[in-house]
N, C-alpha and C positions, 0 to 999 in steps of 0.2 A: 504494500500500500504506500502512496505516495505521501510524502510527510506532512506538504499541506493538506492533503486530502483529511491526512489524520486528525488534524490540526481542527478544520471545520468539519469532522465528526464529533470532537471532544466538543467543541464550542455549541452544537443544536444540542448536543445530549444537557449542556447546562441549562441551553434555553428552554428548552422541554421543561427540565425542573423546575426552571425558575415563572414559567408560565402557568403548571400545577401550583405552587406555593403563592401567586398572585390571583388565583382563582379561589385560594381557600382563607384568602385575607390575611396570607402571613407576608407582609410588608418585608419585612428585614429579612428574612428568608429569602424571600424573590428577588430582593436587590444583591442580596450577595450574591446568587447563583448566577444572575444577569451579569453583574460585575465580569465572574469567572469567564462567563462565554465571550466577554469583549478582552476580557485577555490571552485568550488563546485565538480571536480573529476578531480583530477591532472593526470589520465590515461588515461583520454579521448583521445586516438593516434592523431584522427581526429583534432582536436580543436588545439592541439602540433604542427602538422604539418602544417595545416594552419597559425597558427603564425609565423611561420618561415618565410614562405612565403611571409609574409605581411613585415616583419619583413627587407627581404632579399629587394624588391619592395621598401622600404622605405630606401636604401642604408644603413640599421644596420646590416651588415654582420656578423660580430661577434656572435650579438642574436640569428642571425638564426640560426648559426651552432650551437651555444648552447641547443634551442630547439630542433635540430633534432640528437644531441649526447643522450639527457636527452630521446626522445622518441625511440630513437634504444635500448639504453639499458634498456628502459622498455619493449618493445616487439622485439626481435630481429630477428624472422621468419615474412614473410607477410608484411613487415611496407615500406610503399613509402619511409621513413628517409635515410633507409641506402640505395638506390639510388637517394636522393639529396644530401647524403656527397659524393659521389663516385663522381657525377659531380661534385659537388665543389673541390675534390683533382685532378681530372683531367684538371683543369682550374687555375694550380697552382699560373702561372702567373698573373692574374685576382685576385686570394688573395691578392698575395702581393702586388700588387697595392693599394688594398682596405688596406691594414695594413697601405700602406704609407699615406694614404689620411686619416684615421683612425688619427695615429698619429700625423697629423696636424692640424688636427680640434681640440684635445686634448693641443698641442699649444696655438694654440687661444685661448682657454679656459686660460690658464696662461699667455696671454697679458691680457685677459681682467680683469683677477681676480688683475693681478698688477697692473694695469691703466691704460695700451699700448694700448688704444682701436684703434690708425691709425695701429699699427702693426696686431692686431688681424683681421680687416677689410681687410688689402693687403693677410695675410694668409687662409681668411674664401674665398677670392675671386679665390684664387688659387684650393681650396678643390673641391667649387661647379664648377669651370670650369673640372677638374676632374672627377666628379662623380656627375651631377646635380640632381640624385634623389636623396641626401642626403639631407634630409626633414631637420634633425636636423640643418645641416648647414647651408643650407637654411635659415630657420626660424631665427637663430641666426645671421646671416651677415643684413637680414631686421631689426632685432633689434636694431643695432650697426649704419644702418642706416638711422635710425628713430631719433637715442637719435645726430647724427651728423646733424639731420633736411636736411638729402638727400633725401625728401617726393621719387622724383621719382624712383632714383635707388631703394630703398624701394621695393615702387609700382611693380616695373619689377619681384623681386626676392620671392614677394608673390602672384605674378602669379603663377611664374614657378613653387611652391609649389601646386598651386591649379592644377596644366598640372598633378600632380603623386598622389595628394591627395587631393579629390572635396572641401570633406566638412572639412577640417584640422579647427579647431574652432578657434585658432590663428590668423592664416592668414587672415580668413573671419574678426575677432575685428579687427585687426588692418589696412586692407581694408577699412573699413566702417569709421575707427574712420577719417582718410584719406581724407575721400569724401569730394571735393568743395558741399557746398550750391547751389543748383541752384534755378533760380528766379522764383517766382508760374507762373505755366503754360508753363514755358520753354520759355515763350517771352518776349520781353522789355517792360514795361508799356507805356502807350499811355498818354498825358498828361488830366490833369483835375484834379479832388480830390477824396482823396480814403475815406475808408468807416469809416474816423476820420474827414474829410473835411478839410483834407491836402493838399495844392495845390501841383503838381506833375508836372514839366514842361517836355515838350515832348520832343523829340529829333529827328534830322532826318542828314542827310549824307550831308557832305559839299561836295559840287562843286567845281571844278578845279579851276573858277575864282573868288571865295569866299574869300575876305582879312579882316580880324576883325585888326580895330588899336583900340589900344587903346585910352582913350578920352582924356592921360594927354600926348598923342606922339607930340613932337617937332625934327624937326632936330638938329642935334650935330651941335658943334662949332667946331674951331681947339684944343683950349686945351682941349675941353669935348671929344675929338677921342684920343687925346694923356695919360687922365685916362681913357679912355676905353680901350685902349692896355695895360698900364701897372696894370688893375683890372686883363686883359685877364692871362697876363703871371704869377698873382698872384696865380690866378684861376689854368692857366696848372701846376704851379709849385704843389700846393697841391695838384690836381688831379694825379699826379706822386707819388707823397710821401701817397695819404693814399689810391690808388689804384692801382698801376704796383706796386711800391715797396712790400705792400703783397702779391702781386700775386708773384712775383718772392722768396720773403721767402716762402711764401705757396713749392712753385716747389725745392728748397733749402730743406725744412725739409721732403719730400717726397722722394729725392734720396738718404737724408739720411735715413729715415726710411725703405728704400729697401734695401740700406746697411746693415744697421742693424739685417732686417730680413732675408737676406744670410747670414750672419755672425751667428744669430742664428741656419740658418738649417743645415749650417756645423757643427755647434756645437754639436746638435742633431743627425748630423750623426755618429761624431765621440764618442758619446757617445752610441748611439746604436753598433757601433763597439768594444768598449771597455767591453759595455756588452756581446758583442758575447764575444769576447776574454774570458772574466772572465768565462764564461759558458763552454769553450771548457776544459780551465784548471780547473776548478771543476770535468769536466768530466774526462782526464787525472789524476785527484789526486783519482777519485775513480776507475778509474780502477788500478791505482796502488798498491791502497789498497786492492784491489781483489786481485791482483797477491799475493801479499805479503800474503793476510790470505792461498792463495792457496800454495803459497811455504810453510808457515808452516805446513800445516794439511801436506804436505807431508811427509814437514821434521820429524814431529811424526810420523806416520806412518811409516816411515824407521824405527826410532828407536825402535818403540814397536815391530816391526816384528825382530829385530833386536834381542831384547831379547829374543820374542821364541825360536830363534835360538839356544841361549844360552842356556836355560829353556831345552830343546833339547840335548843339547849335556848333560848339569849335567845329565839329566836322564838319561841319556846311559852310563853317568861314575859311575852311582851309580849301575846299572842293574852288569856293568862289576866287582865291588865292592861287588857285592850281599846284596847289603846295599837296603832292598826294602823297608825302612821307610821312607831314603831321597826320594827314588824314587818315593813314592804315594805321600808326600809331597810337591812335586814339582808341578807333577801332578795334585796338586787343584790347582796349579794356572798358570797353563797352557793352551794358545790359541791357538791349533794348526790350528784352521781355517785362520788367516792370512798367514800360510807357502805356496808358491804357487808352487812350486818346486815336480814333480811326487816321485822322490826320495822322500824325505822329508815325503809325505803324505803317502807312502804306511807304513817307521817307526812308523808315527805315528797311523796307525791304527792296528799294532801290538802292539803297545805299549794302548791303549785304549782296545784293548781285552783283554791284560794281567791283565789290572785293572779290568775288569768286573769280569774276573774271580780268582783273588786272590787279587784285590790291595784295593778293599772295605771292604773287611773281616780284613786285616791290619790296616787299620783306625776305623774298630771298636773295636780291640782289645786295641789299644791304647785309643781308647776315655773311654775304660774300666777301663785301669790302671789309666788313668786320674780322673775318677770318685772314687778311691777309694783311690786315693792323696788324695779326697778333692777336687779337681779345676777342676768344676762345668763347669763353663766357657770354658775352654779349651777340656771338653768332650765331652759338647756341642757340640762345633768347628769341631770337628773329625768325630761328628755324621751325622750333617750336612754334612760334605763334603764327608762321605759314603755313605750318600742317592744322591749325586750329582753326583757319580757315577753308583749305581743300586739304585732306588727309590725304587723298589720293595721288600726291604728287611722287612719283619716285624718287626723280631729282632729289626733291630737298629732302626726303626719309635718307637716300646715300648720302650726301653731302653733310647731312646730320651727325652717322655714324661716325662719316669720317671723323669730325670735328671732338665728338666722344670720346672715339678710340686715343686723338690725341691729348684729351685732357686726362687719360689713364685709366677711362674706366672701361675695362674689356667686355665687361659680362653684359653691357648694355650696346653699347658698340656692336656687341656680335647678334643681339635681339636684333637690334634694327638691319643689318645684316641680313638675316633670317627673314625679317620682315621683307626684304626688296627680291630675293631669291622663291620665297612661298606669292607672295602677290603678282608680281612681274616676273615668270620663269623665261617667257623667251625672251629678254630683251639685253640688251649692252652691260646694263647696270647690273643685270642679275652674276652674270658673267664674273662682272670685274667683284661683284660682294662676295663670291666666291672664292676667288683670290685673296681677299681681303682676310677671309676665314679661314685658309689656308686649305682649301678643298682641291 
């Protein structure tokens, strides 16, 4: 069997699994198994999608959409993905809510990391009323309630975890860890002795007219009623001071603590706002700098077309001159494709026939006299820009070499060579480039 084949047999066998455990509402189950099948073939579409799913079920909205962006641009024809982002962008509202509720469980996350666990507890209570499939919040507000020893409220909020997710392993530890002890057999022992020969005294239900005194009971005196009142008010007074008075500080640092944490989500709001802000003028500063690069490229633009113009006109005062050295001169460095003007383009295609037909033969006249200055360089130049005008010239392709070969460079020398031998085979120059090349 071929290894990836093997590879995507291991990865559907997880999917399978993880499709059974997402059909029987075991959340955390089906996500790990899905996990496994993207790690033995991260293209598995199926396996993708279903994560999301589990993902989206388990109030991590965010993930989902990540899995099902990551599996559209893997396959982007046929894929269920891109008809679960489509609902999701049509439910825009329902985003953002999930952002807002998102961003507050991230909150909490920084009460508790800075020790504010009563503020994180008031904000993780807001989240899951919110969104009570948020497993994660869930699961972390029962933590918070566990380590405050609020066994019950606990207890309630790893239920509702087990209502979206059966077998969540957490929830079930912390459940069990929970459970009262009950007494063997579920009844009350009978009395006698058990199987240490321990006497075990039995017990049974008092009676309406059932009075136990005790054996050391006397009646009070007058001044033994008079320290019994003043034990009593001893008594209420400390029962005030070490149980109303905390309750009522208890109730004192809890409306501060909801102070507080208004005070924080305004804060947070306003810094979300402030984030917008700063994002809108980043955006503003880039499109400005758009405009700006775009006003320049025109600005050049202007100008270079500006000089054809120019370029344009000397050559028509040099035609009118009969000066038609300036005028092929010019002409090498002349664009007349930028002129957009009918005018304009029909000169310049008179002007471009006149070159074909006398203004290359000019320029190599001169790259002649140039070559027997001496200045290699400059005949070169001339040569060049006579082939830029009719390529087809033999002539000056040989003449060219020549002039290469003697400025030392062979390996181009013998191209152009090449070139008058393959283009031109019957003719003189073919011949003599031949020679040239030592053939």
């Amino acid at each position: 069997m071929d290894f990836l084949e093997r590879l995507g047999r291991i990865s559907n066998r997880y999917y399978n699994m993880g499709l059974e455990k997402a059909q029987s509402r075991d959340l955390w189950g089906a996500s790990y198994c899905l996990k496994q099948s993207l790690r033995f073939n991260k293209n598995n579409i199926n396996s993708r999608n279903l994560l999301g799913l589990v993902y989206s079920e388990a109030g991590e909205v965010a993930q989902a959409l990540r899995q099902w962006v990551i599996s559209d641009n893997l396959q982007p024809e046929g894929n269920d993905a891109r008809r679960l982002l489509e609902t999701a962008r049509r439910k825009s509202g329902r985003l953002e809510a999930l952002s807002q509720t998102l961003r507050k469980y991230n909150q909490a996350l920084e009460y508790v990391h800075s020790g504010s666990e009563d503020l994180a507890v008031l904000q993780l209570i807001r989240v899951v009323e919110d969104n009570p499939k948020y497993v994660k919040a869930q699961l972390l507000l029962a933590t918070l309630l566990i380590l405050g020893k609020d066994y019950s409220k606990a207890q309630k909020h790893l239920r509702q975890i087990l209502r979206y997710d059966r077998q969540n392993p957490v929830a079930i530890s912390y459940l069990n860890q929970m459970r009262p002890i009950e007494p063997i057999g579920g009844k009350e022992m009978e009395s006698g002795k058990d199987a240490l020969g321990n006497v075990i005294l039995s017990h049974r239900k008092m009676l309406d007219d059932d009075v136990i005194l005790p054996s050391s009971y006397r009646e009070n005196t007058g001044w033994q009623s008079v320290v019994n009142i003043i034990i009593g008010l001893i008594l209420g007074a400390a029962a005030i001071y070490f149980l109303v008075m905390p309750a009522n500080t208890r109730l004192v640092n809890q409306a501060h603590n909801q102070e507080m944490l208004d005070f924080y989500e305004k804060l947070n709001d306003k810094n979300i706002e402030a984030a917008r802000l700063g994002g809108e003028a980043s955006r503003l500063q880039e499109l400005y700098d758009e405009i700006s690069l775009t006003l320049q490229d025109l600005e050049e633009r202007q100008g270079y077309m500006q000089k054809q113009y120019q370029t344009l006109a000397s050559i028509l005062d040099a035609y009118t001159k009969d000066d038609m050295r300036s005028a092929v001169l010019l002409y090498t460095d002349w664009d007349p494709s930028v002129i957009p003007d009918e005018t304009s383009k029909t000169i310049a295609d008179r002007i471009h026939g006149d070159m074909l037909s006398t203004g290359y033969q000019v320029l190599a006249d001169m790259a002649a006299s140039a070559r027997q200055q001496g200045n290699l360089e400059r005949a070169a130049q001339y040569y060049e820009d006579s082939l830029a005008i009719k390529p087809d010239n033999p002539q000056a392709i040989f003449d060219l070499a020549k002039v290469t070969k003697q400025q030392g460079q062979e390996e181009e020398a013998n191209r152009l060579f090449g070139r008058v031998i393959m283009e031109f085979p019957n003719t003189d120059l073919a011949r003599q480039a031949k020679e040239e090349r030592g053939y």
